[in-house]
Legacy VTK file of the C-alpha trace (Angstrom):
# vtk DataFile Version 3.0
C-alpha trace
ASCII
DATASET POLYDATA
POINTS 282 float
40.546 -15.216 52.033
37.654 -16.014 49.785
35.211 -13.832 51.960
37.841 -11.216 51.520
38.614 -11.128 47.747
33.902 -11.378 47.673
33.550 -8.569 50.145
36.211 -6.535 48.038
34.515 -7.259 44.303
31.308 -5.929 45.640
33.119 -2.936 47.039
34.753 -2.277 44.075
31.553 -2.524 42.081
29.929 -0.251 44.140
31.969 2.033 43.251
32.057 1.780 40.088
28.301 2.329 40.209
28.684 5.894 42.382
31.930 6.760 40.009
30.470 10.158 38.292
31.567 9.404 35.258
29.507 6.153 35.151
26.540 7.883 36.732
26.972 10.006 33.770
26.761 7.764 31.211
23.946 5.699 33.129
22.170 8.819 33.107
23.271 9.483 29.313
21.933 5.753 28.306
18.692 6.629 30.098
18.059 10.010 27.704
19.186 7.610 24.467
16.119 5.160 25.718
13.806 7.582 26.251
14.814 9.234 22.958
14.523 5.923 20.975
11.091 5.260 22.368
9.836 8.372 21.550
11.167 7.724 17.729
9.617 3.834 17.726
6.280 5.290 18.767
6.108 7.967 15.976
7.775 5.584 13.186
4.971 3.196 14.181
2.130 6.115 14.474
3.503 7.036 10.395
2.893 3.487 9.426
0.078 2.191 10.995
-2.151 5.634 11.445
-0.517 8.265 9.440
0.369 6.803 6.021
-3.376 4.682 5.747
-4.792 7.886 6.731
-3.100 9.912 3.828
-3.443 7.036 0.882
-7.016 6.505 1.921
-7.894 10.523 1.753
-5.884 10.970 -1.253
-7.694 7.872 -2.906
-11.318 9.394 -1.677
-10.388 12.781 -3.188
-8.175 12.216 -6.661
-7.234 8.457 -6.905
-11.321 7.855 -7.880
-10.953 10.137 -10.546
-7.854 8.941 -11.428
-9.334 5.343 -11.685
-12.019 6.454 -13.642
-9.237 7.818 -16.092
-7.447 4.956 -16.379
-10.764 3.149 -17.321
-10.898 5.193 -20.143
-7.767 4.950 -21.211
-8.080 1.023 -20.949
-11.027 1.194 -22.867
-9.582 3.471 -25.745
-6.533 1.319 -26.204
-8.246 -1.676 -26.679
-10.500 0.158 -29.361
-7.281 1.479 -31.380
-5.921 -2.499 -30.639
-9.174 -3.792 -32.082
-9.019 -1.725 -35.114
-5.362 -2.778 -35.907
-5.780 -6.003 -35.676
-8.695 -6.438 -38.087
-6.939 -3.660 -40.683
-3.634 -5.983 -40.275
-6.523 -8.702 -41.005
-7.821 -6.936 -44.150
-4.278 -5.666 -45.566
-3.698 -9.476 -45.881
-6.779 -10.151 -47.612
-8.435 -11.931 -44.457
-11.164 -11.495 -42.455
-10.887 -11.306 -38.431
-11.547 -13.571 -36.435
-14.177 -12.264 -33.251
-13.204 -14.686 -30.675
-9.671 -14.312 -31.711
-9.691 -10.768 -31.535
-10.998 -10.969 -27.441
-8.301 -13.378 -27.082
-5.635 -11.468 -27.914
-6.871 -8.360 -26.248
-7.455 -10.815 -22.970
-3.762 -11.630 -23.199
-2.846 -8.346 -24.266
-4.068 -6.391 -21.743
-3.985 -8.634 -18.651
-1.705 -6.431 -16.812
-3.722 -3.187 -17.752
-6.641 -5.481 -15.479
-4.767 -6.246 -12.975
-4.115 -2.499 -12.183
-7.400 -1.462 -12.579
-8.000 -3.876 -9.529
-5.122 -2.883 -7.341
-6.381 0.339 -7.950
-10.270 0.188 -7.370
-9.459 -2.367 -4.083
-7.375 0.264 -2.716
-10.102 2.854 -3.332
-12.823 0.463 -1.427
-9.583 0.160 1.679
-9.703 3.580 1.587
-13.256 3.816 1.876
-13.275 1.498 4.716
-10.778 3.721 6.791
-12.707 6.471 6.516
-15.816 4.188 7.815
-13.506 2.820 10.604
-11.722 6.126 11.799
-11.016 6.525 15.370
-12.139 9.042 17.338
-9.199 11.537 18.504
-9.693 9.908 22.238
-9.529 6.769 20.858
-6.249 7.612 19.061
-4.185 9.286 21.616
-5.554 5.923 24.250
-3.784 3.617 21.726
-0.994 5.732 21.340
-0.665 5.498 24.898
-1.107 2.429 25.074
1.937 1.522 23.103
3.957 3.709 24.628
3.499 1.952 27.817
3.854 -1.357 26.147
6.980 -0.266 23.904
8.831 0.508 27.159
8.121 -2.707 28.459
8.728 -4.902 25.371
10.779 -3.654 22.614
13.912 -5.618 22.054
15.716 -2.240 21.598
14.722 -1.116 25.161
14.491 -4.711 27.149
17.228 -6.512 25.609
17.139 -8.921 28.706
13.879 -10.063 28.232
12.968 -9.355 24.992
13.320 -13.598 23.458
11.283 -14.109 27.036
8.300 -11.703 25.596
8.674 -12.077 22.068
5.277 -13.742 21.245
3.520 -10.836 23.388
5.518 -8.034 21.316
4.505 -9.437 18.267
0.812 -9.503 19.034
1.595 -6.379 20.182
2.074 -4.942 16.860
-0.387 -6.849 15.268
-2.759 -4.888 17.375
-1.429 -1.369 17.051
-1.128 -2.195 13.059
-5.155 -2.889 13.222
-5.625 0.027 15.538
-7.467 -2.575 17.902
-7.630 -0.732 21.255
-9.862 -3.495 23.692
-7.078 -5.813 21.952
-3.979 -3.527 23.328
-5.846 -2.910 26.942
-6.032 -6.995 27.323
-2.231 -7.122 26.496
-1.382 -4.300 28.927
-2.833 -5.797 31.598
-0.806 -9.462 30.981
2.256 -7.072 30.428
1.921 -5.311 33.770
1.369 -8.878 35.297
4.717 -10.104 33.865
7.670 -11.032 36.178
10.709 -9.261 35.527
13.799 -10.723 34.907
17.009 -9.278 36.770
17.347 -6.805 34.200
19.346 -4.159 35.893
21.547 -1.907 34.535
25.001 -2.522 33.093
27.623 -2.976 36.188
31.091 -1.713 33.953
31.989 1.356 32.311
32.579 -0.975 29.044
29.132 -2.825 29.730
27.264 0.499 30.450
29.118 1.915 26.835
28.406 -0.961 24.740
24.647 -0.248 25.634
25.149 3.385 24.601
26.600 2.448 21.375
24.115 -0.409 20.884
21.118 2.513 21.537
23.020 5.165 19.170
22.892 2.276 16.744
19.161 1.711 16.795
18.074 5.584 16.782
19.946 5.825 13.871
17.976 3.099 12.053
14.903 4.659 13.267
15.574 7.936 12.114
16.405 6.692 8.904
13.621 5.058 8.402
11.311 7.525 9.469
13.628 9.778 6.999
12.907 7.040 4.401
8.645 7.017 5.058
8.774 11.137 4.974
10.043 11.104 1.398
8.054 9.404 -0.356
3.885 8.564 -1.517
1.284 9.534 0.063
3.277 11.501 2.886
4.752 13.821 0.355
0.955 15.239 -0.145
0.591 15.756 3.072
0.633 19.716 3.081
-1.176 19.416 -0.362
-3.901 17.173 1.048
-4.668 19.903 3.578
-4.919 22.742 1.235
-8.691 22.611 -0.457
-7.677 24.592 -3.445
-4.574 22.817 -4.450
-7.262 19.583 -4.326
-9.847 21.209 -5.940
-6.990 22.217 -8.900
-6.480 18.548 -9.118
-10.081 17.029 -9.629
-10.580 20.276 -12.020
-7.744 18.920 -13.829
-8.701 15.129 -13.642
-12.092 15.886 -15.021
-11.193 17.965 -17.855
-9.227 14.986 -18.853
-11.895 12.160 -18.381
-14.267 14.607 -20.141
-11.786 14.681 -23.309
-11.635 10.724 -22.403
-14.967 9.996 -22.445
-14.824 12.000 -25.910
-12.312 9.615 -27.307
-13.364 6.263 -26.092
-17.078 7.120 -27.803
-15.641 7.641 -30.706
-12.984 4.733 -30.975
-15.706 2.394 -29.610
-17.908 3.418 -32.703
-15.314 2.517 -34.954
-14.131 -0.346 -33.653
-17.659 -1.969 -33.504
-18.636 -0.883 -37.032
-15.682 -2.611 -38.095
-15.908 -5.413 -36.029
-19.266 -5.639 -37.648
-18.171 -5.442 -41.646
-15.191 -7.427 -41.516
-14.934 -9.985 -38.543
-16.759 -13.276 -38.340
-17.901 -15.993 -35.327
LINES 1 283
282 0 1 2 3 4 5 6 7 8 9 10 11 12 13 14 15 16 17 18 19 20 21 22 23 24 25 26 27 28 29 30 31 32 33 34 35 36 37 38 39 40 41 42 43 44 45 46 47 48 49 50 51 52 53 54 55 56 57 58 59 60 61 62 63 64 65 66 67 68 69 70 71 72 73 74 75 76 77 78 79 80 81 82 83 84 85 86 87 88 89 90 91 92 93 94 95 96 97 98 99 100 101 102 103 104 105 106 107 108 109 110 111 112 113 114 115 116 117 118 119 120 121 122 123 124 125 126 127 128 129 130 131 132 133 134 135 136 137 138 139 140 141 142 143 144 145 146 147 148 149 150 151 152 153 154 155 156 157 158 159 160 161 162 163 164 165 166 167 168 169 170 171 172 173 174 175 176 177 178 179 180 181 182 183 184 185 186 187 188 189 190 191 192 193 194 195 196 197 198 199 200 201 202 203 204 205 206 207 208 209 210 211 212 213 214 215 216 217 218 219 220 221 222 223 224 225 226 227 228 229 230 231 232 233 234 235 236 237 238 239 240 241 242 243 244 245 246 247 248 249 250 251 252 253 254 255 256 257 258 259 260 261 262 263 264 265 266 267 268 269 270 271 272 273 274 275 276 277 278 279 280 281
């Protein structure tokens, strides 16, 4: 009797499994993981090629001249901040202070410092990637690379042995993140060497559309957050970045404005040092 009801169960999964529309949505969950690993290798291609690539040529073209003009600008404001303070000094029959007067500009002007160094380290990053840029073989080797690997250890794709993998995965991206293609040839080869868990495909119509939904689910938070990385700095330049005269409008710009600067901060420095000079003491 037990044989029986056994022998029957496997019957009626097997046909379950050669039911067409099962096959069909087998089939169907097949194109949805394909389709998802196609959209984790270009969301990760954006973020760890694509978007360094585009801050780091938009910093070597305009964001150097736009650090150089918010030098200036730093340096003119605390000229005009020196000269108010010691006029506020004099209108109350005092003399300024000198030490007091860095002090306050120190304090005043702290964040203004700590933007011009966000600013000039990601112009010397940028500088680096351009150093460090692959080769176009090199590029298209890592991104196949991680193709190979995303198939065999995203959690999206291998749900069954994703917590089995997990360490590997994440030294995965690590890797791809550094663009460090000896590092992802070492993990491919412990990946192929991996045993494989009994990670076959859903055996039920509900099983087999739980997996569909659970796939729909995760290209939907891909696409939206490739969506999300399209829309905003530096990929927005993109087209601009390509077009030499629409660049060379921009540094024509930028330098007509650090020339007027330049202008500006001489002559506020002047002032602010002659009066520093008259009416400040030690």
């Amino acid at each position: 009797m037990i044989l029986r009801l056994c022998a029957e169960s496997v019957i009626n999964v097997m046909k379950m499994n050669l039911h067409p529309d099962f096959e069909a949505l087998k089939n169907y969950c097949s194109i949805l993981e394909e389709r998802l690993l196609r959209l984790i290798v270009e969301k990760e291609e954006l973020v760890s090629t694509v978007i360094p690539n585009l801050e780091a040529e938009y910093q070597i073209r305009i964001g150097s001249l736009m650090f150089h003009k918010f030098c200036l600008q730093t340096e003119i404001n605390k000229a005009k901040r020196t000269i108010e303070i010691i006029q506020s000094s004099l209108n109350r029959g005092e003399s300024a202070d000198r030490q007091s007067i860095e002090k306050t500009l120190e304090v005043e002007f702290s964040d203004w410092e700590d933007r011009l160094k966000e600013h000039l380290a990601m112009i010397e990053k940028a500088r680096e990637i351009e150093k460090s840029r692959l080769s176009v073989e090199e590029s298209e080797e890592i991104t196949r690379l991680y193709r190979r690997l995303v198939r065999k250890l995203h959690p999206d794709i291998n749900e069954e042995t994703y917590l089995q993998n997990k360490s590997l995965w994440d030294q995965v991206q690590s890797l791809y993140q550094r663009s460090d293609l000896k590092g992802l040839e070492s993990v491919w080869k412990i990946a192929q060497g991996l045993e494989e868990l009994d990670s076959e495909a859903p055996s039920t119509m509900e099983l087999m559309r739980e997996r569909e939904g659970r796939l729909k689910e995760s290209i939907k938070e891909v696409r939206e957050s490739i969506a999300e990385i399209c829309s905003v700095h530096p990929y927005t330049l993109r087209d601009r970045l390509v077009d030499s005269e629409w660049v060379l409008v921009q540094r024509r710009i930028l330098n007509k404005e650090i020339a007027d600067l330049s202008v500006q901060k001489s002559r506020f420095k002047i002032m602010a040092e002659q009066m520093t000079r008259e009416h400040c003491h030690e």
